[in-house]
N, C-alpha and C positions, 0 to 999 in steps of 0.2 A: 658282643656281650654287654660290652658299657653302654651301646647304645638299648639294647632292649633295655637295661636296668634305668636307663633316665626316664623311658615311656614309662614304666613301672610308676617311676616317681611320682611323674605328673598324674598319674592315673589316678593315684592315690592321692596328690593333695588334693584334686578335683576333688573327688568321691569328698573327702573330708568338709571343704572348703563348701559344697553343697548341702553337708550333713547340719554345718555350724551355722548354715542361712534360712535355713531350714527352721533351725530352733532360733532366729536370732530375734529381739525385739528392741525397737528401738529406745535408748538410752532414758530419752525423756518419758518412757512408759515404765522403768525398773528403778529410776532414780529422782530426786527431787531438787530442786536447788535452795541452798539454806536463804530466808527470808523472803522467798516465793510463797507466802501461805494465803488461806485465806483466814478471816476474821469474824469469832461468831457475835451478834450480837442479841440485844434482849434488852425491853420497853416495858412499861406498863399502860394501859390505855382502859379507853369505855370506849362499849358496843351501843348502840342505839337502833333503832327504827324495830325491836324485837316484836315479835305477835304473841305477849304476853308469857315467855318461855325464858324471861331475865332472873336477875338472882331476887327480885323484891325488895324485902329488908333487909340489906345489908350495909355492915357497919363502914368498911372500908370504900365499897361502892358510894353509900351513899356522902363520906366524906371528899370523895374524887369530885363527883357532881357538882356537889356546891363550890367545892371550892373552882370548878370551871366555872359557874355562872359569876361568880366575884370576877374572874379575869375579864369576863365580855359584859364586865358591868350591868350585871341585875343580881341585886340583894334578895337573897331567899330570906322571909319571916321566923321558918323555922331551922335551924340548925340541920337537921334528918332531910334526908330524903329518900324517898321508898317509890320504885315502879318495876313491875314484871318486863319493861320495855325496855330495861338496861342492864347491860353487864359485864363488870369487872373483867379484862382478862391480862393475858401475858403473852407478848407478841414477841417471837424472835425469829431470827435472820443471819446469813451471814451475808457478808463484803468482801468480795470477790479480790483476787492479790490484784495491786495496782488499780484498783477503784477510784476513780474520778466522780466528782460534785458536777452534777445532774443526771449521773446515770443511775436507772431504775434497779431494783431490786426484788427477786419473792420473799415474802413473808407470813409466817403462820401465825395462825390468834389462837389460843386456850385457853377457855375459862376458866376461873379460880376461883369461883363462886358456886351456888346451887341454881345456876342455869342450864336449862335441859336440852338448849338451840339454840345455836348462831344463826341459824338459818334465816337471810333475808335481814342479816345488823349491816349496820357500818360504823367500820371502825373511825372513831375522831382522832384528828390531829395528835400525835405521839413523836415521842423522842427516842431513840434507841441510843443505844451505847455501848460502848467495848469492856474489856475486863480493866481498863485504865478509866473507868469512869466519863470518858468525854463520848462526846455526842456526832455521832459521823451518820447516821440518817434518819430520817422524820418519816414516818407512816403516818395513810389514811387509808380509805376507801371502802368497796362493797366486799365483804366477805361469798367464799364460795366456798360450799360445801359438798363434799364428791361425794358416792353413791345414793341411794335414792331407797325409800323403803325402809324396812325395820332394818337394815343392815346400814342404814345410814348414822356415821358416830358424827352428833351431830354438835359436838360442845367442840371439836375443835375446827379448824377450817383455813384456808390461805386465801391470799390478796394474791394475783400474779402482776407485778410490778409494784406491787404496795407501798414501797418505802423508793425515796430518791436521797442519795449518799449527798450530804451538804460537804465534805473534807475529804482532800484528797490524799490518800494512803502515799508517805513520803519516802519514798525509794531510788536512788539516784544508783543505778546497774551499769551505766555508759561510762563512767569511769571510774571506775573499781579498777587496783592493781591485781586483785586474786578470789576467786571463787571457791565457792564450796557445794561436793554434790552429796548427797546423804542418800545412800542405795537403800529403796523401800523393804529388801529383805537382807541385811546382811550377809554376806559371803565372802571368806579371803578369794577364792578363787576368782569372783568374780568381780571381785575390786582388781585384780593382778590382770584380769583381759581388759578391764574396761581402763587403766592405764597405759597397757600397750596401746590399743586400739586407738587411743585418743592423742599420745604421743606420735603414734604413726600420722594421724591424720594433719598434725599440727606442725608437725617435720622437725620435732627439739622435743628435749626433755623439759617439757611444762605441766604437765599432769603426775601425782604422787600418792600413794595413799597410804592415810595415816594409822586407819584399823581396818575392818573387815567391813565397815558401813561407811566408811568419810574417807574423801577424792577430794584434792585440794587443787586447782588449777591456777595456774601463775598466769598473768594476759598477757600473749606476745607483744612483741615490738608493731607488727603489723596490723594488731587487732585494738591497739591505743585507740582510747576513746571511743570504742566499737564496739561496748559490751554485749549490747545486742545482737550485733554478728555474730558472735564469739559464741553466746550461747545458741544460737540460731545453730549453729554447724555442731557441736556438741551434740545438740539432743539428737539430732537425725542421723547418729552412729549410729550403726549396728551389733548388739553386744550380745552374745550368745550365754545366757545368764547361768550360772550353775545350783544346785539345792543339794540338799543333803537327803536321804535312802527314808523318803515316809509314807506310812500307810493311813487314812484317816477314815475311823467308820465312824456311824448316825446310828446307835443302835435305835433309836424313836422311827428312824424314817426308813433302817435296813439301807443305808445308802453308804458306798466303799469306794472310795477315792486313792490308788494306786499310781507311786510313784515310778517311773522307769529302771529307776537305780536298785529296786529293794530287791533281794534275792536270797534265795533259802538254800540252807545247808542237808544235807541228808538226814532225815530225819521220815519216820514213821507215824502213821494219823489211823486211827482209831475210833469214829464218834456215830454210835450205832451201830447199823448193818453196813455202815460204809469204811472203807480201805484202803488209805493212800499210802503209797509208799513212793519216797526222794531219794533216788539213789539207786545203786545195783541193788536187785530184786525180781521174782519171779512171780509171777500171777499165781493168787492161790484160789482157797476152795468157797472164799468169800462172794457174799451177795453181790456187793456191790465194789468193784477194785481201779484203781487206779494210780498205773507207773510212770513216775517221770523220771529225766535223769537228774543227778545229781548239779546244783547250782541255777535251777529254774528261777524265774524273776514270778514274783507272786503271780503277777497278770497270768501268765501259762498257767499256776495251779487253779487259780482262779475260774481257767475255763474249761478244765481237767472237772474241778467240781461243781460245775453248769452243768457240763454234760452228763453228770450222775444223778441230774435233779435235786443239788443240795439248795436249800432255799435260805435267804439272805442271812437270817437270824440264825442258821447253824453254820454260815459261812465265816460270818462274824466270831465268833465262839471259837472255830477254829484257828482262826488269826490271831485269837487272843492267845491261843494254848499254845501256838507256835513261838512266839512272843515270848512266853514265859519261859520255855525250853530254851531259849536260846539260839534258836534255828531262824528265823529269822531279822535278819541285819538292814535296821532301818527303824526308826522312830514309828511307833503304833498312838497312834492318838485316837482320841475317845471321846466323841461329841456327845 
């Protein structure tokens, strides 16, 4: 008997332990680690080479212009400058975490002006910059603008490698005494696995978490000076993430996104000729019926009312009705 009940066991953690690998994702896919970001930035510049589609007379354009010819030494006569072949824009980008000086960048240009096309500009030499003011990469180039025909929006457009990072982003992760992981969705549960899991993997108590989104990790004795290892094995856990019971409709698009967890209490449906009933119950003399048992997970009523030919927009309505009764246990959100 003790031995059938140990096969039992394993039977069972198998099944389980395949159930949770199943659904697992890897760490560095559900979590982030604190000062791993990236960096947005934003420039101002002028467009050139246009085929007369620039902003013309423009005030701020036309003070950007001169004051370039001053820098490359030619004194414009008049103050003003006015051409349809130029135009003001606003170029941004971001800088990748750990971004090194010569590495290339994409960068988008949008007009700010009443120019109608970028089409066939190039952008002059620009400075970009972070929300601290300093200057970490310099754009130029030929702009490129995607689709083609009246469906082409032609006032904005990107550089692909446009901008090269002149500063290097200062991060020193190799010797850190302790880390921080910030779970992209918060969850106690799934801060409480992804401690064990990390602890198991690390063979001590060096993973801790401090709320339902923040994992504090302390760096082994063995991983001294090896920050990068340290995170290198971290991220490629396996952590079977948990959510909370939610339904999410589109009523614009009729589109219903169903959570596994969400599940419905007994409760009777009513909407036209159609007739569901959750719960004990008996088919009646209605047009259209349908019995489930009691404690269905939506998905089943969901294909209970497919098969009646209920159509998105009445599907939707009854989700809400459920919702408001009470019968359904799980967050209803409403795009």
């Amino acid at each position: 008997m003790n031995r059938f009940f140990q096969i039992l066991v394993i039977v069972a953690l198998f099944i389980l332990g395949y159930y949770e690998g199943a659904n697992a994702a890897r760490l560095k896919d559900i979590a982030s680690i604190r000062g791993v970001r990236e960096n947005q930035l934003i420039g101002y510049g002028i467009v050139v080479g246009l085929k007369g589609t620039g902003d013309g007379k423009n005030e701020f354009m036309s003070k950007s212009v001169v004051r370039m010819f001053d820098k490359l030494g030619m004194k414009l006569d008049s103050p003003e400058f006015s051409s349809k072949n130029v135009a003001a824009v606003i170029i941004t980008g971001t800088m990748p975490a750990f971004g090194k000086a010569g590495n290339p960048i994409d960068i988008t240009v949008s007009a700010i002006g009443d120019a109608s096309s970028l089409a066939g500009g190039t952008l002059l030499q620009a400075p970009l910059r972070a929300a601290n003011e300093q200057v970490y990469a310099v754009a130029q180039g030929s702009i490129v603008i995607g689709g083609d025909g009246k469906d082409q929006h032609g006032t904005s457009g990107r550089i692909p490698n446009g901008a090269i990072i002149e500063r290097d982003m200062t991060a020193d992760f190799a010797t850190r005494k302790m880390y921080r992981l910030t779970l992209i969705n918060p969850d106690f549960t799934t801060a409480a696995r992804t401690v064990l899991t990390i602890n198991k993997e690390l063979g001590g108590h060096y993973a801790s978490a401090k709320d339902a989104g923040t994992i504090d990790i302390i760096t082994p004795f063995a991983y001294e000076n090896r920050g990068v290892e340290l995170l290198a094995t971290i991220e490629s856990i396996d952590i079977n993430p948990d959510m909370k019971a939610r339904v999410v409709v589109n009523e614009k698009t009729g589109t219903i996104v169903i959570g596994d967890k969400v599940k419905i209490s007994r409760v009777a449906i009513s909407h036209g000729a159609l007739s569901v009933k959750v719960g004990d119950g008996k088919k009646g003399g209605e047009e259209k019926v349908a019995v489930l048992e009691s404690g269905v997970s939506v998905g089943e009523l969901v294909q209970a009312l497919n098969k009646l030919g209920v159509s998105p927009k009445d599907l939707i309505t009854i989700l809400q009705s459920i919702k408001s009764a009470g019968a359904l246990h799980g967050e209803l959100e409403v795009l």
